[in-house]
Each structure stands twice: as structure tokens, then as C-alpha cells.
C-alpha positions as CSV (number, residue, x, y, z in Angstrom):
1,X,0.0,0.0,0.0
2,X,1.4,3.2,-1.0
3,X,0.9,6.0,1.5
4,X,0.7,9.0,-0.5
5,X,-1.0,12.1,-0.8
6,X,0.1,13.3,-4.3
7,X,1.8,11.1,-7.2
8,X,5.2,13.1,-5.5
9,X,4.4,11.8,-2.0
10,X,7.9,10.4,-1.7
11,X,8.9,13.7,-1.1
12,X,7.8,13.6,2.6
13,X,10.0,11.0,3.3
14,X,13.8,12.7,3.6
15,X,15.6,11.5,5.9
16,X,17.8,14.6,6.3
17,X,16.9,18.7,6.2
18,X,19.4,21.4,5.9
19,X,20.0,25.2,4.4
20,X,20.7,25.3,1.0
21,X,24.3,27.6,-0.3
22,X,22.1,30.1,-1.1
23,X,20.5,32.1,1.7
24,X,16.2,31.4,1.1
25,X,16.9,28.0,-0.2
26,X,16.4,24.2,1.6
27,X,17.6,20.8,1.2
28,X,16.3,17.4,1.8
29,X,18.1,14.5,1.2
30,X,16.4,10.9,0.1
31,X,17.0,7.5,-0.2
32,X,14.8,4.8,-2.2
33,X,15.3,2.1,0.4
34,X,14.8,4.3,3.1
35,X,11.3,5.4,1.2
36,X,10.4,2.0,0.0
37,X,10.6,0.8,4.0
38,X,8.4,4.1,4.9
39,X,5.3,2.7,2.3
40,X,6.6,6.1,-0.3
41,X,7.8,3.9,-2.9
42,X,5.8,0.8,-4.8
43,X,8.2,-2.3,-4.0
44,X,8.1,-3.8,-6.9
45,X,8.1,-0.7,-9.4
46,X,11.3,-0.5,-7.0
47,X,13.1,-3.5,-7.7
48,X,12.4,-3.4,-11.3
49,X,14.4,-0.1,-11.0
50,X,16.8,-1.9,-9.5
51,X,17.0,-4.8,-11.4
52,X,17.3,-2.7,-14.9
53,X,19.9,-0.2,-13.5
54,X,22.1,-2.7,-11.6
55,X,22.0,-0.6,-8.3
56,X,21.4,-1.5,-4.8
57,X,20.1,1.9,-3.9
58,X,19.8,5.5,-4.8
59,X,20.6,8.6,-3.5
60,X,19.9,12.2,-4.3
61,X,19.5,16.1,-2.9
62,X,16.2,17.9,-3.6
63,X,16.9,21.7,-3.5
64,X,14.4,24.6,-3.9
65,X,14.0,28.1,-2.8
66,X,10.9,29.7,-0.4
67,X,10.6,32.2,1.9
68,X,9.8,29.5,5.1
69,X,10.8,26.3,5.9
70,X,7.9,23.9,5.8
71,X,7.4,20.9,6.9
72,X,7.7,17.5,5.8
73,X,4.8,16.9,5.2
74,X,4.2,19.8,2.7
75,X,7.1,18.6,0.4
76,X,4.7,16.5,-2.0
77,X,3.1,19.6,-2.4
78,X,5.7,21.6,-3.2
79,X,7.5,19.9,-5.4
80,X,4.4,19.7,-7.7
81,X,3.5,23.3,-7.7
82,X,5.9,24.7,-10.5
83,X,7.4,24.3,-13.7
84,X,10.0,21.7,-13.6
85,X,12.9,19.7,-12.5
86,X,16.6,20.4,-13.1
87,X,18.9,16.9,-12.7
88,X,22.2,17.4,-11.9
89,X,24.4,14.0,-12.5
90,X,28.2,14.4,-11.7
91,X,31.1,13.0,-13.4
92,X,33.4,9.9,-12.5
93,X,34.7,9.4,-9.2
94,X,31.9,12.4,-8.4
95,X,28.6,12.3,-6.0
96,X,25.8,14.9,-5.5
97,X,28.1,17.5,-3.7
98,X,30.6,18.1,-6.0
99,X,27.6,21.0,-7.9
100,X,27.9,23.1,-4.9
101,X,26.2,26.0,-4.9
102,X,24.4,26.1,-8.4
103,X,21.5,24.0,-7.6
104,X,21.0,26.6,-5.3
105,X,21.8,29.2,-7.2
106,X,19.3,27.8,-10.0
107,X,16.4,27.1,-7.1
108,X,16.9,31.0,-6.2
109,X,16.6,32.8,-9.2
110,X,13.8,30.8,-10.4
111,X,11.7,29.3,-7.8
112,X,9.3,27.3,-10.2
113,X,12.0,25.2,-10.3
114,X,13.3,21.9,-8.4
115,X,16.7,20.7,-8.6
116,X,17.4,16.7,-7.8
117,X,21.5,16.4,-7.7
118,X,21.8,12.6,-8.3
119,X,25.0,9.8,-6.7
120,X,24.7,7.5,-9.7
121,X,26.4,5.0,-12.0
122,X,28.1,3.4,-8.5
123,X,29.6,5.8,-6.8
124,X,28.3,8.4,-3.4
125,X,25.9,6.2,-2.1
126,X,24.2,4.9,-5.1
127,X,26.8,1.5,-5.3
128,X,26.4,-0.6,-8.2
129,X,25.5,-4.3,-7.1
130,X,28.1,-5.6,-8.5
131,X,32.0,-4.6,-7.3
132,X,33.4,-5.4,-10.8
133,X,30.6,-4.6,-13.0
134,X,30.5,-5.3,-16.9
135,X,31.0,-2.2,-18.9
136,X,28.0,-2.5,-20.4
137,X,25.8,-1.6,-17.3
138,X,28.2,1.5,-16.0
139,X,29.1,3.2,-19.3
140,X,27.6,6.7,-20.5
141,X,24.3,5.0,-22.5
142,X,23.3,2.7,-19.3
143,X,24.1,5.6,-16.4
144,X,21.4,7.9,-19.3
145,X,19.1,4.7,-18.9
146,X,19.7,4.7,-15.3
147,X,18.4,8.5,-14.5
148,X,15.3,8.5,-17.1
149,X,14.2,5.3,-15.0
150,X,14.5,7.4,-11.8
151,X,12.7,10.3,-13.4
152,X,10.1,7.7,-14.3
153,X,9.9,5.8,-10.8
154,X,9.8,9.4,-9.0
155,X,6.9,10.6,-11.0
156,X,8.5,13.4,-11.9
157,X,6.6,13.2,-15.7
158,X,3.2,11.7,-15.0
159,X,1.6,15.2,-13.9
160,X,-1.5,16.7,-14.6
161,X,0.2,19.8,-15.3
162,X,3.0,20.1,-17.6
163,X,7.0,19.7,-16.4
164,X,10.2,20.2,-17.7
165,X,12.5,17.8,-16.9
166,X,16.4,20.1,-17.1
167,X,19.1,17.2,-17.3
168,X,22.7,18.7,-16.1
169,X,25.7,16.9,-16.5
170,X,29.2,17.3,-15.8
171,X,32.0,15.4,-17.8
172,X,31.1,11.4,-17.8
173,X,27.4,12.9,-16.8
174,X,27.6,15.2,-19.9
175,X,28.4,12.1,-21.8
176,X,25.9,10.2,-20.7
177,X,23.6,13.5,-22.0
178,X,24.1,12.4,-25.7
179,X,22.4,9.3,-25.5
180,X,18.7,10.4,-24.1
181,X,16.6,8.6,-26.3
182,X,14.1,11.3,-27.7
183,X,11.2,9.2,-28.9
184,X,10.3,8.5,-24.9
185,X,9.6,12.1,-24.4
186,X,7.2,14.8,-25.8
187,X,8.4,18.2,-27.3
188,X,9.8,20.8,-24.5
189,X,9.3,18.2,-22.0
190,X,13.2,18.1,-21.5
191,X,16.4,20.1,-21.7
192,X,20.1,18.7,-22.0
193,X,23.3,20.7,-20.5
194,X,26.6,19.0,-20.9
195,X,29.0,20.5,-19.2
196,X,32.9,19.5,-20.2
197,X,31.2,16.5,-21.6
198,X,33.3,13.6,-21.2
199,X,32.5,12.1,-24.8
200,X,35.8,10.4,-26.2
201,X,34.6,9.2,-29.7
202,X,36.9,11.6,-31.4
203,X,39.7,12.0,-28.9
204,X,41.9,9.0,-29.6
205,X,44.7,10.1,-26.6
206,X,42.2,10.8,-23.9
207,X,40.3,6.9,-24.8
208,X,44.1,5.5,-25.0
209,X,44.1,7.6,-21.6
210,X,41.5,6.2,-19.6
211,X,41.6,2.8,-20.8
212,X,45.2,2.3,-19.4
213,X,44.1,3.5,-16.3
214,X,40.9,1.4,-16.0
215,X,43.3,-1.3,-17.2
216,X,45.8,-0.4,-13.9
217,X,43.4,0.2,-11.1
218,X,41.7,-3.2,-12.2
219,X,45.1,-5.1,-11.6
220,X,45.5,-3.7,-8.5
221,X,41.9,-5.0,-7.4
222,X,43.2,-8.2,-8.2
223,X,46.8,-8.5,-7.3
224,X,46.9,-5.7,-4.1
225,X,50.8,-5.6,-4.3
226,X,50.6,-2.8,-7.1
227,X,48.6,-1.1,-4.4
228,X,51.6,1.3,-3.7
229,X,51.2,2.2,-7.2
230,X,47.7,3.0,-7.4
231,X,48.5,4.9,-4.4
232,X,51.1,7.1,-6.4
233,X,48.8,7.5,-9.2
234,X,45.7,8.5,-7.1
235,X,46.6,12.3,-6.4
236,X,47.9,12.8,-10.4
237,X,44.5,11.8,-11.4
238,X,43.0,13.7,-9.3
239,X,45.0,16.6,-9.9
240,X,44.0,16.8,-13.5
241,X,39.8,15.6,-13.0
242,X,39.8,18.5,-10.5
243,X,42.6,21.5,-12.0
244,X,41.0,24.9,-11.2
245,X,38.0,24.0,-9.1
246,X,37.8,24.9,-5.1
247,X,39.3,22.9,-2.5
248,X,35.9,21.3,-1.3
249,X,35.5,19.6,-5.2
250,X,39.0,18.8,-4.6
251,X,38.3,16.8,-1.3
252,X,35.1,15.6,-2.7
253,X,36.5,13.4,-5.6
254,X,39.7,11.8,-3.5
255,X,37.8,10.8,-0.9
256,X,35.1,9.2,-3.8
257,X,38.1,7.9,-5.4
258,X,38.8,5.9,-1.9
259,X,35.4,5.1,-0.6
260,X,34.4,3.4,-4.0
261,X,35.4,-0.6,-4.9
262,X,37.9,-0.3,-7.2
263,X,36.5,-2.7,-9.6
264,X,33.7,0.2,-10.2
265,X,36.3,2.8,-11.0
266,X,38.0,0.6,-12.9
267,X,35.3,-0.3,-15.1
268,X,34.0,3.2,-15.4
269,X,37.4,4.5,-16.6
270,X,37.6,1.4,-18.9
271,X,34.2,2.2,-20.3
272,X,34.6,5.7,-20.7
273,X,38.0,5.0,-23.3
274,X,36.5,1.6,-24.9
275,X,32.7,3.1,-25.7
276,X,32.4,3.1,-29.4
277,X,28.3,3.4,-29.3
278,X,27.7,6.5,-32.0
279,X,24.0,5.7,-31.5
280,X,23.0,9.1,-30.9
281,X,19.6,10.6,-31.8
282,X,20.5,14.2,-33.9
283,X,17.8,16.2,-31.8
284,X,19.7,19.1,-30.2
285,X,16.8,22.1,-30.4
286,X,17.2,22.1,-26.6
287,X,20.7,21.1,-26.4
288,X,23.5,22.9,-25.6
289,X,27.2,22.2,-24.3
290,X,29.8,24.1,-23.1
291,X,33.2,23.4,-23.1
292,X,36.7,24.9,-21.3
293,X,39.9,26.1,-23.3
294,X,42.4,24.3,-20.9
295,X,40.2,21.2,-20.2
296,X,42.9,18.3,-19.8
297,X,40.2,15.5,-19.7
298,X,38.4,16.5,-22.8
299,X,40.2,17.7,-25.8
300,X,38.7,21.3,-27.0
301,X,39.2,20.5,-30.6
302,X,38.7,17.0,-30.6
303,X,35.4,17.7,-29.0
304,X,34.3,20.3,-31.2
305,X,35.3,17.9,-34.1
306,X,32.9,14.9,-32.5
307,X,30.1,17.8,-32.7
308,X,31.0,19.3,-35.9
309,X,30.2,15.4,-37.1
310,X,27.1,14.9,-35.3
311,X,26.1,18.5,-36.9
312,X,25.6,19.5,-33.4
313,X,24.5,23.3,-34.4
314,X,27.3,26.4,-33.3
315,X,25.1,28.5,-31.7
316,X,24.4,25.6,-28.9
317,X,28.3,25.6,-28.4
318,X,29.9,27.6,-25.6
319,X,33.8,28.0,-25.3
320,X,35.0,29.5,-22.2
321,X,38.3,30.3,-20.3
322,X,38.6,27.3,-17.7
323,X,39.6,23.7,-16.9
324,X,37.6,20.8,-16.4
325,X,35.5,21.8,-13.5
326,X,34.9,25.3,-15.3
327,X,32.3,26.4,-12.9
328,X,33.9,25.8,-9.7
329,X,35.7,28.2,-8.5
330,X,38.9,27.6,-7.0
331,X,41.9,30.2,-5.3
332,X,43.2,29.8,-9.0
333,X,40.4,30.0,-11.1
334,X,38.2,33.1,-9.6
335,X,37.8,35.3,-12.4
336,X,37.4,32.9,-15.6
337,X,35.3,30.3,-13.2
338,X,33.0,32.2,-11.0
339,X,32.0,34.0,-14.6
340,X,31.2,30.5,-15.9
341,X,29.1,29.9,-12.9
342,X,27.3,32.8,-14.0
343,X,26.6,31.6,-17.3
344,X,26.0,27.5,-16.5
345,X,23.1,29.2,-14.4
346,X,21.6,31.4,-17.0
347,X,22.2,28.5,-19.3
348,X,20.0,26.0,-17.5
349,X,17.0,28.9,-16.9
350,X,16.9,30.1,-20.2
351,X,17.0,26.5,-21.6
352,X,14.3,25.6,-19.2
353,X,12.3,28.4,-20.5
354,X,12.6,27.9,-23.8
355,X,11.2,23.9,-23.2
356,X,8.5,25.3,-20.7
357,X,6.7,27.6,-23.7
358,X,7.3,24.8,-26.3
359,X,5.7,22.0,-23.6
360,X,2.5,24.4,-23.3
361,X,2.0,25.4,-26.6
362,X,2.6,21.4,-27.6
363,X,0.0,20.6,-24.6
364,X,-2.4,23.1,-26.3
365,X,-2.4,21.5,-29.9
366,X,-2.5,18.1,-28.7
């Protein structure tokens, strides 16, 4: 029996509260066991979730913006009284906090919006089920799968009034952005934002890159005496994910990096430098991507060459000065980075916006 007020009434059931970065804006954290054992979630729409995305569990922020705190209880209803939905999924070796302020930042300056900031693909808390996991169930195409089934089992869609679902993601969760299938959604019911997206069909050193080092940290899952020379190689990698973002993002990904099995790194690296799948719908209306000039991880030109071939249109293209994590701002980065925060936030609202008109005009004529 699902106890439920509103199609969102897993929303009463976080099981933490906090202030969001932005002063006027809350948190509340969730967890599908936790709601599936409170009667919020149906238990077997559940573990076909589960089943089909190879998790054990999920994890994710809500953050919006209001001029009280309210109560539990009142959550359900507030997360069905506006426009949309902006999904933040993070990178490799990433979790839910390494956004930092922008879902806040996005909640604030448009309060008809609700962001969800995702752990996914086996790493925060949302751990694959299995420790060494196929590449097929952790690459960019089954982590896209994974989220539009979480969309799907949240409710997020089946509204009476019209939503846009904002997908944001960061280098492997930029990827991932590519291979939304557009024949399972209606038109200006979703937005894509790629971010530094982690796409290596064109960028022959970076795959050669990451599959020697998914090839590495899997030896030292199996034979623990190269240990000391994962342990070398740890701070070098995460040197270069992280170049130019703030300390915090810094601290986020190396203690990821050593809270996650190594058999799910491993694979994730692995299947970020083998994926070969150029199975990718040409619908980019409400697509746009935004790269940085001194990205290590993702080549600037062998990027724009991948889009130039997918006829990914110019004016969706945004070059800035910065590094991988372009948007956060570290002791290095503050001019060129909090600028690009600027702009990753106008991005996202004036994408959403965009969707919003399209979804009720579309609504209208159907």
C-alpha cells in the first residue's frame, strides 16, 4: 500500500533537512530504500528499478528556494506546484556535492524550479550491485538509462500539469547526456546541459588515456601488491579531474576515489575510453554544451570535431576560459570560473524556458 497524498508523496519522506548555499533556499536528502521501507515507494516498481539499472540503492539532494521552511509533510506539495525539475548528475569518481552551490543558485533565481542532484552509476551512495561490473551496465548510455528510470519511478513526468525535466551533466554525466533517447519524451518536456562532456569518440589520446588506467586500477583489485602504485597515481588523477575547481570539489573526488570498490572505478574508466556506441539521436533544439579552453580531460578540438560530425548546431556551443570543473571556482580559477558559474546558471534557466513555452503550446495542440 502506498501511503501517498500526491503522485510526488515520496517527497515527505527525507531523511535529512538542511539550508541550502544560497540564503532562502532548503535541502532534503532521500533515499529509495529508506522510502520504499516508509510505504513512499511501490516495492516492486522498485526492484524493477533496481533490477534494470544494476543498483542496490539510490541517492539524491532535492533543493528549492521559499521564503519559510515547511514541513515534511508539505514537500509533495511543493515539489508539484511549479514548472520543472533540473537533474544534476556528476562526473566519475563524483557524488551529488561536488555541484555546490548552483542547484541553489538555480532554485533562487527561479523558484518554479526543483533541482534533484543525483549519486549514480556506483559511486556516493548509489553502489552498483556488482563490485566489478560489466562495462555494459556503468558506461555513459546505461548511467542515461539509469536517470530516465529514476525520473520515471519518482513521477516526476506523470503530472496533470506540464514539467520540464532540465538534465545537467558534468564530464562522464555530460556524456551520458548524448544518448537520451528522444522518442520517450514529448516536445519541450526536456532540456540537455553537458558540461565539459566527457565524450571520447573523437579524442583518440584521452580513450588510450582512460583505458590504461581502468586497465591499472583493475590489476591492483586483483593483485593488491601494485597497491603502492595505485596509491602514487591517485593524487595525479585527481589533480587533472579537478585542475581549477575549489578545494571542497577537490576533497570531494579523493575521498570518492577511496570510498568506491575499485572494480567500479575501474570499469568506469575502462568504459569511458573503450565506448564506441555513436548511437546518438541528432535532436539538439534544446541542447547545448559548453566546453573549457584548458580542459585536460576533454580535448577542446577533438570535441568540437565529434560535434562538428554529429552537426551539433554552433550556436548551442559555448567556449569559455577554464579547466575541467569550469564552474567551480577555486583560489586559482576566480575570475574565468565564477563567470562560468554565472553563465551555467543562466544556461539552465533560459534552456528551461525555452522547453516550458514549447511543452505548453505542444500541450495546447495536442
Amino acid at each position: 500500500m502506498i501511503s501517498q497524498s500526491t503522485a510526488l508523496g515520496w517527497a515527505s519522506g527525507c531523511y535529512k533537512r538542511g539550508n541550502g548555499d544560497v540564503p532562502g533556499t532548503y535541502t532534503a536528502n532521500y533515499r529509495l530504500s529508506q522510502l520504499h521501507e516508509n510505504g513512499l515507494i511501490d516495492g516492486d516498481a522498485l526492484r524493477q528499478f533496481l533490477s534494470a539499472s544494476g543498483l542496490v540503492d539510490c541517492v539524491w539532494q532535492m533543493t528549492w528556494a521559499d521564503d519559510t521552511l515547511i514541513a515534511d509533510e508539505n514537500l509533495p506539495a511543493r515539489l508539484s506546484s511549479g514548472q520543472g525539475y533540473v537533474v544534476f548528475v556528476h562526473g566519475w569518481t563524483g557524488n551529488h556535492t561536488i555541484w555546490e552551490s548552483i542547484p541553489s543558485l538555480v532554485a533562487a533565481n527561479d523558484r518554479r524550479l526543483v533541482t534533484l542532484s543525483l549519486d549514480h552509476n556506483g559511486f556516493g551512495a548509489s553502489l552498483l550491485a556488482d563490485d566489478t561490473p560489466s562495462l555494459d551496465s556503468c558506461n555513459p548510455p546505461a548511467a542515461m538509462r539509469t536517470v530516465e528510470l529514476l525520473v520515471d519511478l519518482l513521477g516526476l513526468r506523470q503530472q496533470a500539469e506540464p514539467k520540464v525535466i532540465n538534465f545537467v551533466g558534468h564530464s562522464m554525466g555530460g556524456a551520458m547526456l548524448f544518448y537520451l533517447d528522444p522518442s520517450r519524451w514529448h516536445e519541450g518536456e526536456y532540456t540537455r546541459f553537458a558540461i565539459a562532456p566527457a565524450l571520447l569518440l573523437e579524442d583518440e589520446q584521452n580513450r588510450i588515456f582512460y583505458t590504461a588506467l581502468g586497465i591499472g586500477i583493475g590489476i591492483v583489485n586483483f593483485v593488491p601488491v601494485f597497491e603502492i602504485v595505485e596509491r602514487a597515481l591517485r593524487p595525479s588523477v585527481v589533480d587533472a579531474l579537478c585542475q581549477g575547481s575549489s578545494s571542497y570539489v577537490k576533497t570531494a573526488h579523493t575521498e570518492q576515489y577511496q570510498e568506491t570498490p575499485r572494480g567500479i572505478t575501474a570499469a568506469t574508466f575502462l568504459a569511458m575510453g573503450l565506448l564506441d556506441n555513436r548511437e546518438i539521436s541528432r535532436s539538439f533544439d534544446l541542447f547545448r554544451v559548453i566546453l573549457g579552453h584548458r580542459d585536460r580531460l576533454v580535448d577542446l578540438t577533438s570535441m568540437l570535431d565529434l560535434l562538428s560530425t554529429l552537426e551539433f548546431p554552433a550556436r548551442n556551443i559555448r567556449v569559455v576560459a577554464g579547466t575541467h570543473y569550469l564552474f567551480s571556482v577555486g583560489i586559482d580559477s576566480v575570475f574565468q570560473h565564477a563567470q562560468n558559474r554565472e553563465l551555467v546558471v543562466e544556461d539552465i534557466l533560459s534552456l528551461h524556458q525555452r522547453a516550458y513555452a514549447l511543452l505548453r503550446q505542444s500541450r495546447r495542440s495536442r
